[in-house]
N, C-alpha and C positions, 0 to 999 in steps of 0.2 A: 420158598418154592417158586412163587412170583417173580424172584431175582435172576434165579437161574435158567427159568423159562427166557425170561425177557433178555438175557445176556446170550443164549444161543442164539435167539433171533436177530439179536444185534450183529453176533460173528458172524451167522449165515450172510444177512446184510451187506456188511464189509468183504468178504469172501465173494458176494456177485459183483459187487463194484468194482475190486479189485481187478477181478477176470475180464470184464466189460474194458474195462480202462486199459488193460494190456493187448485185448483181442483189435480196438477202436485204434491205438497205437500203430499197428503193424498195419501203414499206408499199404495199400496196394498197386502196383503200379499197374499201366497200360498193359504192359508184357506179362505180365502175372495172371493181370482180368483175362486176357485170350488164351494164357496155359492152363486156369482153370478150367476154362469153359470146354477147352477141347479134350481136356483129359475125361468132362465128362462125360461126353460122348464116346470115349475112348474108354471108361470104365462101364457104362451104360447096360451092355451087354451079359457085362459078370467076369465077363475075364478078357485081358491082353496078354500081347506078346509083345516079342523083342521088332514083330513088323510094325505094330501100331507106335511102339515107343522111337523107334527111328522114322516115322512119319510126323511123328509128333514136333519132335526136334528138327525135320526139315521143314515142316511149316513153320515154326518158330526164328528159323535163321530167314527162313523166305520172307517174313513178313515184316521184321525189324530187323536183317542185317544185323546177324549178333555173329558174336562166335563160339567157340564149342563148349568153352567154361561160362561162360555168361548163359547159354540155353542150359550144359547143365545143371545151374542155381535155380534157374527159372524154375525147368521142370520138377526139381525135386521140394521146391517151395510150392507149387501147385497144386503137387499131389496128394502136398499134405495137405492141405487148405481145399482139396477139392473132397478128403476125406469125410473133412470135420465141417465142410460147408452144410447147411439147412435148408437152403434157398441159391439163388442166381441172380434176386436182383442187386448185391455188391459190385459184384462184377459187370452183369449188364448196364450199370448206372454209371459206372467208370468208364465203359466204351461210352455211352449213350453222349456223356459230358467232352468227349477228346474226339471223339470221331465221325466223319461225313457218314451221311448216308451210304456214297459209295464205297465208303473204305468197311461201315458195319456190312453190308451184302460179301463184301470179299469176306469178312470175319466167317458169316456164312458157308460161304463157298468151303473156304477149312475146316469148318465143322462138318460138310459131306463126305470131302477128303478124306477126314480121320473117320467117318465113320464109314468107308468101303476100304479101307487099308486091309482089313483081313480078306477082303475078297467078298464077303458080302456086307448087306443091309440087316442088321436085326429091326423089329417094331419099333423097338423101346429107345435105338439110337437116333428112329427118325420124329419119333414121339419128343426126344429132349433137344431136338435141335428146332421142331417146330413150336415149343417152348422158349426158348434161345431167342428164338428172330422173332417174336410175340415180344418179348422184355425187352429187342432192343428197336424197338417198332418200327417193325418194316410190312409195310401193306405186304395183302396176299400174293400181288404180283410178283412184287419187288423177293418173295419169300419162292414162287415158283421159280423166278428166274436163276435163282442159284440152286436147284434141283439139278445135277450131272444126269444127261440122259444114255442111261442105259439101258 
């Protein structure tokens, strides 16, 4: 009885390492860390449209100079990843490591972008973006200045 208790725990064991090892595998890039983050703003609310997903994609050509198959890889690798994400600091730590202050405040600035594409502001969009620029630490100021005044 001993054995086989001990031998599920062993598989379970095996079974989180494996997934650990596969999740840890799949590098994330720069482009990928900014389509998650925007998608989550962009899911935030509870639901998109076909405005928010072609805002998404012209921030992503605006910000890296891609082209239309390369955003759409991006984005659809994002969306899974922004599903099954837990946290933000993955992605936040990726910008945090590759990018100036200046270039995270524009990171910013896109994250308001996608979150007035439908035409307004929900709570909860400006709640995860003010989470966002928290993770990729940008003083209060530096966090007002990229607020679109409308």
């Amino acid at each position: 009885m001993l054995t086989k208790i001990s031998s599920f725990f062993q598989s379970l064991a095996n079974d989180l390492t494996e997934s650990s090892a596969q999740q840890n595998s799949a590098e994330v890039t720069i482009e990928v860390a900014c389509a998650v983050l925007l998608c989550e703003v962009m899911r935030a609310d509870g639901h998109f449209n076909q405005q928010e997903q072609a805002k998404l994609a012209l921030l992503l050509i605006e910000q890296f100079n891609l082209n239309e198959d390369e955003v759409k890889q991006i984005i659809d690798q994002a969306l899974i990843q922004s599903e099954q994400a837990t946290d933000f600091y993955r992605y936040t730590s990726k910008i945090n490591e590759n990018f100036t202050v200046e270039q995270r405040i524009t990171v910013v600035k896109h994250l308001w972008n996608m979150a007035y594409a439908d035409g307004e502001l929900a709570s909860i969009e400006e709640h995860v973006i003010r989470k966002i620029a928290d993770l990729l630490h940008l003083r209060h100021g530096e966090y007002i200045q990229t607020k679109p005044r409308k």
